[in-house]
C-alpha positions in Angstrom: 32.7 154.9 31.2 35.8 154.2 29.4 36.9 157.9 30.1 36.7 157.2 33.9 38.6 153.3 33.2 41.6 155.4 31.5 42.0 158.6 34.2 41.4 156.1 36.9 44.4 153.6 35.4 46.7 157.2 34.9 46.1 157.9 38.6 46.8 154.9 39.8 50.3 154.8 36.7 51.0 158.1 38.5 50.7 157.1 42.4 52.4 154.0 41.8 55.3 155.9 40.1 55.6 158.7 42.7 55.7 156.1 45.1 58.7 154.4 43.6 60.4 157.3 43.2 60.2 158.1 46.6 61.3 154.5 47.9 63.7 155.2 45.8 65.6 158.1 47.2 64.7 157.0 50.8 66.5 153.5 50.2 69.0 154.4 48.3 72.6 153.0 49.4 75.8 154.9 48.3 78.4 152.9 46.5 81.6 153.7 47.6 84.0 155.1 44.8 86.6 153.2 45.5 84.6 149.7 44.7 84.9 150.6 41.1 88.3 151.7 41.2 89.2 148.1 43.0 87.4 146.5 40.4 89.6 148.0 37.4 92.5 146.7 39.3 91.6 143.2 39.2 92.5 140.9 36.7 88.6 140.1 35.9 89.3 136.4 36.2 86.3 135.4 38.5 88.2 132.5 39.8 86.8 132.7 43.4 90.7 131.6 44.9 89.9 134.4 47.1 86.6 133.0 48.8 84.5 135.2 46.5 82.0 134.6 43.7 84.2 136.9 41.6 86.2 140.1 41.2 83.0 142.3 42.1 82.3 140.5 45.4 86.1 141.1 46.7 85.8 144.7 45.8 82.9 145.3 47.6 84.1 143.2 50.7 87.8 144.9 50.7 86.4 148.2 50.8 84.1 147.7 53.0 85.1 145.1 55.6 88.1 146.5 58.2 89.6 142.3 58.5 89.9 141.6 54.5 92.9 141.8 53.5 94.2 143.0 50.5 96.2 140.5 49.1 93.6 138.0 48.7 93.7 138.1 44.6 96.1 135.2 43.9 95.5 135.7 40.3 96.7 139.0 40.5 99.7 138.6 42.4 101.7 141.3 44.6 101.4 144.0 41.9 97.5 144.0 42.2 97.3 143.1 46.0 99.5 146.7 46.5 97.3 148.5 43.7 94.3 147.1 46.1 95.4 148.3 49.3 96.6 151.9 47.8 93.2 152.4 47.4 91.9 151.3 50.2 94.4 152.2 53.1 95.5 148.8 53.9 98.8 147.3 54.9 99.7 144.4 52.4 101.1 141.5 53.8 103.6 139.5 51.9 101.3 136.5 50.5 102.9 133.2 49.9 102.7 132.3 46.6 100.8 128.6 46.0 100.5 126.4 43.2 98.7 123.3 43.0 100.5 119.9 43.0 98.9 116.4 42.3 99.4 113.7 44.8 99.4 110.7 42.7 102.2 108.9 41.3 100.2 105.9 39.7 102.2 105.7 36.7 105.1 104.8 38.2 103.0 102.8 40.9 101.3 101.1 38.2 98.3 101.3 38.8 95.3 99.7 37.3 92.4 99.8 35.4 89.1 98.2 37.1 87.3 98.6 34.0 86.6 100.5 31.0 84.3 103.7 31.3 82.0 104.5 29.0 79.5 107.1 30.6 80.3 111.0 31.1 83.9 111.8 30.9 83.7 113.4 34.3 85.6 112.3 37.6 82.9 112.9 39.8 80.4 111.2 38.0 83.0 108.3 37.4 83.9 107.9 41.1 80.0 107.4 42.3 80.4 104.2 39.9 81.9 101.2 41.9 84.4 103.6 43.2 86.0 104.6 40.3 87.9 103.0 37.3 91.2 102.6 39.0 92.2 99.9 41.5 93.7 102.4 43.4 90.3 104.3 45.2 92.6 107.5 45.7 93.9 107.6 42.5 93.9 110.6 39.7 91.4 109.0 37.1 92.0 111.7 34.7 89.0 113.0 33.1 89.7 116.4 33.6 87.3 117.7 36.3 90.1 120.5 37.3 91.0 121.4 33.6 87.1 122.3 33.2 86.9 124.9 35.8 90.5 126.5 35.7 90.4 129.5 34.5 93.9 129.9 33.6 95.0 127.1 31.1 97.1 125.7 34.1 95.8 121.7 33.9 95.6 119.5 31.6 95.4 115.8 31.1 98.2 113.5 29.5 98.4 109.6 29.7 95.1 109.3 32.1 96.6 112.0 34.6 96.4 115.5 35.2 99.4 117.7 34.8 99.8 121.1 36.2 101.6 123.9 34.5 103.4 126.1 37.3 104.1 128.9 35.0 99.9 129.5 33.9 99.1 128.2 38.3 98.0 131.5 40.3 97.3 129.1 43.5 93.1 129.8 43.2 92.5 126.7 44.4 89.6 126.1 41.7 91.3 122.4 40.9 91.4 121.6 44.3 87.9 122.0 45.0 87.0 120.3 41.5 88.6 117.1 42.7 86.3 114.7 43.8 89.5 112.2 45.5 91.3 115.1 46.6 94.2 114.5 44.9 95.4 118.3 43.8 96.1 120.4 47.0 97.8 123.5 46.9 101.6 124.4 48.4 104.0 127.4 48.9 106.2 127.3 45.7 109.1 127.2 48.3 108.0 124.1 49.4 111.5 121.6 50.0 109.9 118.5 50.2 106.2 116.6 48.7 104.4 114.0 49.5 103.3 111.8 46.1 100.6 110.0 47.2 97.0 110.0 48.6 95.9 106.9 49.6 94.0 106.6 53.1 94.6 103.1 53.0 97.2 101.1 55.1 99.9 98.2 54.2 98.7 95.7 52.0 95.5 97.5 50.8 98.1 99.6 49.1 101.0 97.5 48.3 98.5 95.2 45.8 97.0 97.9 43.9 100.1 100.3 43.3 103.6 100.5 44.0 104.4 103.1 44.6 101.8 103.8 47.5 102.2 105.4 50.7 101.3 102.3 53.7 101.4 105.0 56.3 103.7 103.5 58.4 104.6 106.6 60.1 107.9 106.6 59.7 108.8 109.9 58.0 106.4 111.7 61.2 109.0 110.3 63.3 112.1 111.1 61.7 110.9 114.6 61.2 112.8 117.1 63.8 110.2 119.7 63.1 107.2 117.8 63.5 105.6 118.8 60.2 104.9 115.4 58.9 101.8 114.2 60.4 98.5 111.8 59.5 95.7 113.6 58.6 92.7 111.9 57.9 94.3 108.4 56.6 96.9 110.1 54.5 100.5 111.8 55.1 100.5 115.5 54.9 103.7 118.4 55.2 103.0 121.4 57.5 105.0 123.3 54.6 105.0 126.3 57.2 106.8 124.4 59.7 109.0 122.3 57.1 110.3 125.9 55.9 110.5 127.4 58.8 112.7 124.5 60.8 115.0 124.9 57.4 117.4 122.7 55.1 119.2 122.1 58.5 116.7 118.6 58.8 118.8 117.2 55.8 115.3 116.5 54.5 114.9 113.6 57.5 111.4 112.5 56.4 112.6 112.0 52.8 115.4 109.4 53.9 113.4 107.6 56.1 110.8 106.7 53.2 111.6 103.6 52.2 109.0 103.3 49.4 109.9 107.0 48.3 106.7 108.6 48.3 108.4 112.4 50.4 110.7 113.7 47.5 112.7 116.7 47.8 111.8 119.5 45.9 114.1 122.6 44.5 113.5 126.5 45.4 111.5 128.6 43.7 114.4 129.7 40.7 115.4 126.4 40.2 112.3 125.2 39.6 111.2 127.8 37.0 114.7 127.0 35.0 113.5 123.3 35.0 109.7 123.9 34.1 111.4 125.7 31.1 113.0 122.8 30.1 110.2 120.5 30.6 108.3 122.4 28.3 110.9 122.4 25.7 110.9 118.5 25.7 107.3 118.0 25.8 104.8 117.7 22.9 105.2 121.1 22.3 101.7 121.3 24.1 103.2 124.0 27.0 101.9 121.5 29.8 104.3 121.1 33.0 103.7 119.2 35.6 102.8 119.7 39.2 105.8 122.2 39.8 108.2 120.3 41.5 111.6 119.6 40.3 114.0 117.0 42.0 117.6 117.2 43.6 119.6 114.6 43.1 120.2 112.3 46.0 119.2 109.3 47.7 115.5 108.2 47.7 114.5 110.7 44.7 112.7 109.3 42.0 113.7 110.5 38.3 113.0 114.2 37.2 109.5 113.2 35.0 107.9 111.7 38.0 108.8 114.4 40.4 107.1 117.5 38.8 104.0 115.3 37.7 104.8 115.6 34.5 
């Protein structure tokens, strides 16, 4: 009896593996070669700034998919995006470089405290608590949400606000998405002028809790020949596309017409790196920048420190 129990469990070991194996070879998908190969090319970072879970997923979808482009890696830059589309046919477009800049001024704006935290040092979790520990409701609280998840050493936080080192910023966007006020949002490093401020409120909501505060008045949309400053849900945003495009020719219109000084003009791209160099030199010594924008001297600019976040 136990004879029959053990050849009857073999056969059925036996079927069940000649079964598999056959499922096997019938469903069996061929992974392209060149998945792999993309893959090496990466930088392994798994920051998801190209709308992937990671490295793997993008290699899969570029080689694959006919409409993903090749230069999606932001980490990896334009060396990696033409490695990427050597191997798989593609045309690389020319990818404008982003870094992520922080909309709040509230040290200058002086901005403050409702009350003292105490619970978990998280922004999220802060801002479901009576709206958060600054008077300001749009404010950067500082607890570091976006220096948890980057995955480059780009943020950190300094005197309750986040600052953001454009030499260790790929542009993934991580921060952004970490922000539970929406403070951090990402711009071309060419950008010529900012806005410094994120409130969605109006007039005297924001004149008694910070000042320097954006009342969207609307006056730098108007002065604006290009039509790139505009209201967008409550707050004052740049088309940077369409600021860059128009060119310097503008004489920065929008940034004159602020009287409270929240549009700053910004330097190019060279003159920016020279400055986040010297930044760094007179910092702590901790290598933390600020949000990447460095001023030019003229009317309506607020003092170097403030300007690059820093």
């Amino acid at each position: 009896m136990v004879f029959v129990s053990i050849i009857t469990l073999f056969g059925l070991g036996l079927v069940a593996a000649i079964l598999l194996s056959i499922a096997s070879r019938v469903f069996y998908v061929k992974e392209d070669p060149r998945v792999e190969a993309v893959l090496e090319v990466l930088p392994g970072a798994n920051c998801g700034g190209c709308g992937f879970a990671g490295c793997e997923g993008y290699a899969a979808a570029v080689v694959s998919d006919p409409d993903i482009p090749a230069n999606k890696c932001c980490a990896g830059g334009a060396d990696t995006a033409i490695a990427v589309g050597e191997l798989t046919g593609k045309t690389v477009a020319e990818a404008e470089p982003l870094f992520s800049l922080r909309r709040c001024d509230k040290l200058a704006g002086n901005v403050a405290l409702r009350y003292q935290y105490q619970g978990m040092p998280s922004c999220a979790a802060a801002a479901m608590l009576r709206g958060g520990t600054d008077t300001c409701h749009w404010s950067c609280m500082g607890f570091g949400d976006c220096v948890q998840v980057c995955p480059f050493g780009a943020m950190q936080v300094k005197d309750s606000v986040v600052r953001v080192d454009v030499s260790r910023c790929t542009g993934c966007g991580m921060c952004v998405s970490a922000c539970p006020r929406g403070v951090l949002e990402l711009v071309p490093r060419r950008h010529r002028v900012a806005v410094f401020c994120n409130t969605r409120d109006k007039l005297r909501a924001v004149t008694e809790v910070c000042d320097a505060g954006c009342i969207n008045c609307g006056r730098c949309a108007k002065a604006c020949p290009a039509k790139a400053v505009s209201n967008v849900d409550g707050r004052m945003v740049v088309d940077q596309i369409k600021c860059v495009s128009y060119g310097p020719d503008c004489g920065e219109a929008c940034v004159e017409a602020c009287a409270r000084h929240i549009l700053r003009r910004t330097c190019p791209t060279g003159i920016e790196a020279a400055n986040v160099a010297r930044m760094k030199d007179d910092s702590d010594g901790d290598g933390a920048a600020g949000g990447g924008t460095v001023p030019v001297t003229g009317k309506n600019d607020r003092p170097a420190q403030e300007n690059c976040n820093a």
